[in-house]
C-alpha positions in Angstrom: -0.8 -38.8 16.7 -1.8 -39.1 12.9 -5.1 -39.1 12.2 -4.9 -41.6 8.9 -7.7 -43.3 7.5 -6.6 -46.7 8.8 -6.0 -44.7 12.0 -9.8 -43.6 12.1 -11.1 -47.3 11.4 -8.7 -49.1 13.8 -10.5 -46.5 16.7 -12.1 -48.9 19.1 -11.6 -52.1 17.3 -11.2 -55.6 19.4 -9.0 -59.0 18.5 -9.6 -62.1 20.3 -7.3 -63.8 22.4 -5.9 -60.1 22.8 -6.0 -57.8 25.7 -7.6 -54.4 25.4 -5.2 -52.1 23.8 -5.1 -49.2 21.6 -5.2 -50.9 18.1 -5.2 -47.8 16.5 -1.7 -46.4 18.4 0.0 -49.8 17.9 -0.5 -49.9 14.1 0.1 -46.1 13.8 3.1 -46.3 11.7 1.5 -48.9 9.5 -1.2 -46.4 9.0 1.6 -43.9 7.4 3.3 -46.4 5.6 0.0 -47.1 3.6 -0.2 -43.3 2.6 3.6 -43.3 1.9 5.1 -43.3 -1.9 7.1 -46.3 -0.6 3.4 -48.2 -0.4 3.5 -49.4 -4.1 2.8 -52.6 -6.2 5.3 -53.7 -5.7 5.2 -53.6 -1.4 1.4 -55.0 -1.7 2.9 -57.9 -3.9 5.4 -58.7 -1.3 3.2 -58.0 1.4 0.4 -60.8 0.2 3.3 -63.4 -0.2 4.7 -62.6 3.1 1.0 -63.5 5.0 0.7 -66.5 3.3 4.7 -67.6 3.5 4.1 -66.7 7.1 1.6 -68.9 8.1 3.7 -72.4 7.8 7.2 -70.6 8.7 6.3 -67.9 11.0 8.5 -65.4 12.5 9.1 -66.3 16.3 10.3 -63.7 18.1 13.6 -63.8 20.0 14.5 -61.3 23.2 17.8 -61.7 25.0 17.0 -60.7 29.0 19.6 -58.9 31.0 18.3 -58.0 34.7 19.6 -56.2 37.5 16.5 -56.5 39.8 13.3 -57.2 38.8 12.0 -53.9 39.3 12.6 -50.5 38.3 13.1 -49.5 34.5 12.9 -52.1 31.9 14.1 -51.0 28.5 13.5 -52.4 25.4 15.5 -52.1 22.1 14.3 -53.9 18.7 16.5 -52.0 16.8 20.0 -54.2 16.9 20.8 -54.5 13.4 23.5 -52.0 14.4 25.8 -51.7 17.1 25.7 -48.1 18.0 21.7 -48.5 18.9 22.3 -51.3 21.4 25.5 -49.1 22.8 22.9 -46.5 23.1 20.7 -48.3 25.2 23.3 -49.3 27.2 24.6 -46.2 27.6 21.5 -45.1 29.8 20.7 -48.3 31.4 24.2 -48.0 33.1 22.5 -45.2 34.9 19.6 -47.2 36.4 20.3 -49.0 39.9 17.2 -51.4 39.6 16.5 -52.4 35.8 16.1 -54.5 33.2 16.7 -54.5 29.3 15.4 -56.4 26.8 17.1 -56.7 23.5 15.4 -58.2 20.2 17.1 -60.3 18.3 16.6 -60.9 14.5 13.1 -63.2 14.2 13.4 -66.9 13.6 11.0 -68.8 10.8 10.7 -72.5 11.1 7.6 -74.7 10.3 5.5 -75.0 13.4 2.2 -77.1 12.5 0.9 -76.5 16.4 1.4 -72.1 15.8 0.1 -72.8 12.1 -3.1 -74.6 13.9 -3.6 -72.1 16.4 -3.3 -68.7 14.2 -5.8 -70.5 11.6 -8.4 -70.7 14.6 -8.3 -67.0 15.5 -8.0 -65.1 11.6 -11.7 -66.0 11.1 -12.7 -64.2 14.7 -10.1 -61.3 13.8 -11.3 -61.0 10.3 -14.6 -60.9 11.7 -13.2 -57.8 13.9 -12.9 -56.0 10.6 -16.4 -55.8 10.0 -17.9 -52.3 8.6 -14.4 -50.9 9.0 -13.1 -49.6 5.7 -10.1 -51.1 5.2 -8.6 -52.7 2.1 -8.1 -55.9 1.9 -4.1 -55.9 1.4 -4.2 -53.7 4.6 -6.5 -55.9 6.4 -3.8 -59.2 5.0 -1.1 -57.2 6.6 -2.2 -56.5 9.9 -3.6 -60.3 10.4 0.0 -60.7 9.6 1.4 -58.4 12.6 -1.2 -59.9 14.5 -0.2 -62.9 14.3 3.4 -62.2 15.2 1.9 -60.2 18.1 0.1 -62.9 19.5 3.7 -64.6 19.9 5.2 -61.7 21.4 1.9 -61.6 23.8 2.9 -65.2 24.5 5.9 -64.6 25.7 5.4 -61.3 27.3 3.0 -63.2 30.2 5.8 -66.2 30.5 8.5 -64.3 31.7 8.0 -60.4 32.5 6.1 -59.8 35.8 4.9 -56.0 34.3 3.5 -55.1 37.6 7.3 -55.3 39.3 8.4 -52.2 37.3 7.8 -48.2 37.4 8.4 -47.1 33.7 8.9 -48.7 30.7 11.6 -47.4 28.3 11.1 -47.8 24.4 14.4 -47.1 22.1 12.0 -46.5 19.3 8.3 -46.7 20.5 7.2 -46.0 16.7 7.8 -49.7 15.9 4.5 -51.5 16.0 6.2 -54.4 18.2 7.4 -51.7 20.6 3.7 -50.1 20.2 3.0 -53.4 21.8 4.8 -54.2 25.0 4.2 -50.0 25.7 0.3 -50.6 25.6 0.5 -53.4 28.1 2.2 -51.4 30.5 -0.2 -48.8 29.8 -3.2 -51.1 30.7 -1.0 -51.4 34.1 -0.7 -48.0 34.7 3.2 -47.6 34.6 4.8 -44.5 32.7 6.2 -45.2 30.0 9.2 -43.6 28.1 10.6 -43.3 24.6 14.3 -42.4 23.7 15.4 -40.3 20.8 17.6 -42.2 18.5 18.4 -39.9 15.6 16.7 -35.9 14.6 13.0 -36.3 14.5 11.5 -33.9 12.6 7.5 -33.0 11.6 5.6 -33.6 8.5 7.3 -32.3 5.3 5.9 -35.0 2.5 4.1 -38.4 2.4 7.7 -40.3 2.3 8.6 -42.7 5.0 11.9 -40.3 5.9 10.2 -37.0 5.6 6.5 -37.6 7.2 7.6 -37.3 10.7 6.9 -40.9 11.4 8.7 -40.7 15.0 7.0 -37.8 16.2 3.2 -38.5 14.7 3.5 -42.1 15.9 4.8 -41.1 19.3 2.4 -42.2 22.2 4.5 -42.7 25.3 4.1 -40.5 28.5 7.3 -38.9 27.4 9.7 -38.7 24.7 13.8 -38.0 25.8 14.4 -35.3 23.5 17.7 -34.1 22.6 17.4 -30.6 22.3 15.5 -27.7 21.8 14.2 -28.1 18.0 13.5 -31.4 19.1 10.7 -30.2 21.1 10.1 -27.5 18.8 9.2 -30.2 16.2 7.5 -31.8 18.3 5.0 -29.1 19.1 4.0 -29.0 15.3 3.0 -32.7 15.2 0.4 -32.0 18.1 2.7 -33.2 21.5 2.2 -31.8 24.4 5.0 -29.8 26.2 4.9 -31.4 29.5 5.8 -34.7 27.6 8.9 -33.3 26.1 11.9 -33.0 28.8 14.8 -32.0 26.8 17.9 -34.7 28.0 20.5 -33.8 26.0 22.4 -36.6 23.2 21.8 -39.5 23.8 25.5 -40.3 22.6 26.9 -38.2 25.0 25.6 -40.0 28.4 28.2 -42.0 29.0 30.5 -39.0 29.6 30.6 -37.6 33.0 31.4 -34.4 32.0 31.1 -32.2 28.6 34.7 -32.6 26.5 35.8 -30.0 23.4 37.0 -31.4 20.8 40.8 -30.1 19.7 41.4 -28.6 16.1 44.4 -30.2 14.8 45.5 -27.7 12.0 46.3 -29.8 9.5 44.3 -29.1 6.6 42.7 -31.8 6.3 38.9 -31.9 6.9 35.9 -34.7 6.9 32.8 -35.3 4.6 29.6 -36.9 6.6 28.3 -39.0 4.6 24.3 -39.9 5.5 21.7 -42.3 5.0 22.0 -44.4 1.3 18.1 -42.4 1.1 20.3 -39.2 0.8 22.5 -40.2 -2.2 21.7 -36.7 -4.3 23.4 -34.8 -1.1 25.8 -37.3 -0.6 27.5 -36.4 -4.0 26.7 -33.2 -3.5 28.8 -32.9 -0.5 31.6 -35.1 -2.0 31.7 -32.6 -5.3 31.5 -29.5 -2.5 35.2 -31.4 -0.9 36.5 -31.6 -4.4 35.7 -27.3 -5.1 36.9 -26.5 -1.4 40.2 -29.0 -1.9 40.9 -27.7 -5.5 41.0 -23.7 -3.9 42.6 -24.5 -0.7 45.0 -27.3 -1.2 42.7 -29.3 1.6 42.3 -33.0 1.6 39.9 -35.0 3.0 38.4 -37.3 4.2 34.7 -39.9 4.0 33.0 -40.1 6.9 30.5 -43.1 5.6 26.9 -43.9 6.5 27.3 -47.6 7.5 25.1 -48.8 4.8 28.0 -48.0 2.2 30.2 -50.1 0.9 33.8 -48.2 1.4 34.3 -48.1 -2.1 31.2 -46.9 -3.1 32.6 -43.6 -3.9 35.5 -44.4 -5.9 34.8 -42.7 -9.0 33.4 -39.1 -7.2 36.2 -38.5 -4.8 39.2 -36.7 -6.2 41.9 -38.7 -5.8 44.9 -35.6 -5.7 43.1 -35.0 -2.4 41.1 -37.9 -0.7 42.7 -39.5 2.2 40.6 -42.2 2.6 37.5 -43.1 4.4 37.3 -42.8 8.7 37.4 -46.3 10.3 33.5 -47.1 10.7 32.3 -46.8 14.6 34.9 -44.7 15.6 34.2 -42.5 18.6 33.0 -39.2 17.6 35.4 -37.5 19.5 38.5 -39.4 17.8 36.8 -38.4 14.4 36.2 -34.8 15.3 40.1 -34.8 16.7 41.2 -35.8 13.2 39.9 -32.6 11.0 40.0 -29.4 11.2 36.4 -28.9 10.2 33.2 -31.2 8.6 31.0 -30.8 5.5 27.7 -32.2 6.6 24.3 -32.2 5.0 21.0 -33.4 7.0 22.7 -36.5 8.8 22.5 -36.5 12.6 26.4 -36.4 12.9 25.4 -32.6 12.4 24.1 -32.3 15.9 26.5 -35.0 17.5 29.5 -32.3 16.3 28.2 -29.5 17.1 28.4 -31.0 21.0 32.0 -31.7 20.5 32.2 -27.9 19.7 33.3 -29.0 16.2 33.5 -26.4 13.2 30.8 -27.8 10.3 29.7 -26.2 6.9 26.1 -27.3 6.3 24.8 -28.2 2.9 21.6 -26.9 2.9 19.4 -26.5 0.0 16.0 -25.7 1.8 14.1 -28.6 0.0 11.9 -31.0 1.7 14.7 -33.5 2.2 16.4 -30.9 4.1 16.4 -31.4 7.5 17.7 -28.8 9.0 16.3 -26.0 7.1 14.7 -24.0 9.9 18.1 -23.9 11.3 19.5 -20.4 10.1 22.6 -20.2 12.3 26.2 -21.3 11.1 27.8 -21.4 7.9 26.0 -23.1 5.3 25.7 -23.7 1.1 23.4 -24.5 -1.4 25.8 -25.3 -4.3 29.2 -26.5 -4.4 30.9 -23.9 -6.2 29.9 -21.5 -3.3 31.6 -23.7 -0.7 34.9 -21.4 -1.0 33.5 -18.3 -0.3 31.5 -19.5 2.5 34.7 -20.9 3.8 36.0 -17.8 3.5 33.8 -16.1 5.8 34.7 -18.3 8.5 32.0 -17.1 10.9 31.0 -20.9 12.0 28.8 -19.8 15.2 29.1 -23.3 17.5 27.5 -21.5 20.6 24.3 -21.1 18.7 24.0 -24.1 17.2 24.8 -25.2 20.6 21.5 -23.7 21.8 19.4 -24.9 19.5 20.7 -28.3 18.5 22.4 -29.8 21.7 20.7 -27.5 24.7 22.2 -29.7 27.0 25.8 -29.9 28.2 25.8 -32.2 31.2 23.9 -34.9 29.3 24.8 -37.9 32.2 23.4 -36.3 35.2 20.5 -34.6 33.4 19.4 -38.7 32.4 20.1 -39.7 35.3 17.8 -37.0 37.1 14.9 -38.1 35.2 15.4 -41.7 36.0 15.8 -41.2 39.4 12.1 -41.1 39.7 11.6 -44.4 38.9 14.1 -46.0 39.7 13.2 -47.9 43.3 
């Protein structure tokens, strides 16, 4: 777990009307965020504005309920802003006899004079909480805020979950401070709880929101589902133990009830992975790499976009003597890998999900901070795009290594559903 300043004065601290739970765990990301380059004047602006907007049009949270027995698993996902996460969850909840999941929809704000009341009655007796604590007062504004929001979540946690009916509780991202939440109460109560890996955590490179580890120093469950083996290896360096970190394979890849190959087409035409929008540098970077490879080779190609872009967004990079177009957005991974011969990737998680299918990839990989998968020395991989060619040209793409270190798991189904067996009464 970090050890942040705000971390250090949360230790021990007590809210009213709140049961006894591990303050400083639940606000653990928070406590990053505040170190982060991304905590600027601008965030604090917004951040005061938000607290007071907040108090006549609060956010009220909203959960959808699906229950197969009350008893069991219950897994809970806050993260559906995008299809593929809630798939996900479903994905391994399909593998639980007795369970329930819990999805959270996007908050609604409406004026509510009774909640406005009520808050307005506590923030004196939590401000009061904060008492020889040093902790700036924007800080202090922004967890009364979260507090707030948690005391609605509280609300409606002991109106309609019985906790004591279930056996582990299942986070999809158990770094979010709501999630943080609903895992301590079911700490209090004694039940195991789980968190699932949604993406490639890494450890600490730089006080950035993407690149400080956030997922694995915030981690606090009795487990985290890892993917593979530099999963866990990450995990190590940010302080977890081993016995928390049962390597389960993709998460992706649970649905499958048996490992598939992908089949090289021949065709010479291969894919560009596109990441996260945080990534643009690489991103062009990759596209200029398609462009030198394409130019030699007579390839084409095509964009594999992050969902964040716009499908046009790339218009004036591409070259258009040899783009094909961009890949229909949430199409299987197996379809996509069908329809190349080969991928040019750079730190996206797509990496890892290919290298499953058994997929040839050429890595960008610059061995900067942003790099996520620097320590990874197997497989072909580039720094600039003018070498792209030759590095083609060797041809040595080693998939059974990056197999080891990067998927570890073949038979991803039955290894979840071995670990969930345990609970699952």
């Amino acid at each position: 777990m970090n050890t942040t300043k705000l971390f250090l004065s949360l230790n021990g601290i007590a809210f009213r009307g709140f049961p006894n739970v591990r303050w400083d765990f639940i606000f653990g990301r928070l406590s990053l965020y505040f170190q982060c380059k991304e905590f600027d004047k601008k965030a604090k602006v917004i951040s005061l504005l938000d607290f007071f907007y907040s108090l006549f049009f609060p956010k009220t949270p909203c959960y959808n309920i699906e229950e197969k027995g009350k008893k069991g698993v219950l897994l809970l996902n806050n993260c559906c802003d995008r299809k593929t996460n809630i798939d996900r969850l479903y994905t391994i909840s399909d593998l639980i006899q007795n369970r329930t999941v819990i999805l959270g929809g996007k908050p609604r704000r409406k004026f509510n004079i009774l909640y406005t009341t009520n808050i307005l009655s506590y923030i004196p007796f939590w401000l009061f909480s904060f008492r020889k604590r040093d902790i700036p007062f924007i800080q202090k504004l922004i967890i009364l805020n979260r507090l707030a929001f948690l005391y609605q979540v509280l609300d409606y946690i002991g109106k309609n979950i019985d906790i004591h009916n279930y056996s582990l509780f299942v986070s999809y991202y158990d770094s979010l401070t709501e999630d943080s939440f609903w895992e301590e109460l079911f700490r209090l109560e004694k039940i195991k709880t789980a968190s699932l890996q949604h993406g490639q955590f890494i450890s600490y490179r730089e006080d950035t929101v993407i690149n400080c580890g956030i997922e694995l120093r915030t981690f606090k469950s009795d487990f985290l589902l890892c993917w593979n083996n530099y999963t866990k290896r990450e995990a190590v360096i940010s302080g977890i133990e081993e016995s928390k970190l049962p390597i389960l394979g993709i998460i992706g890849y649970a649905s499958k009830e048996y490992w598939n190959k992908c089949t090289k087409p021949n065709n010479n035409i291969f894919g560009v992975v596109i990441g996260h929008p945080d990534y643009i540098d690489e991103n062009i970077i990759l596209i200029n790499a398609a462009n030198s490879l394409s130019r030699a080779k007579g390839f084409r190609y095509y964009l594999k976009l992050h969902p964040s872009y716009k499908d046009d967004f790339f218009k004036d990079i591409v070259d258009q003597n040899f783009y094909l177009g961009n890949v229909k957005k949430g199409i299987d991974m197996i379809d996509y890998a069908n329809m190349v011969n080969f991928s040019i990737v750079g730190s996206s998680t797509v990496f890892t999900e290919l290298i499953f299918l058994g997929h040839e990839v050429i890595r960008y990989s610059n061995q900067s901070i942003k790099d996520k998968y620097r320590d990874i020395k197997v497989g072909l991989t580039f720094s600039e795009p003018k070498q792209i060619v030759d590095v083609y040209n060797r041809g040595n793409f080693e998939i059974d290594g990056l197999f080891d270190d990067l998927c570890s798991i073949r038979e991803v189904r039955s290894s979840y559903q071995n670990f969930f067996s345990a609970f699952d009464v």
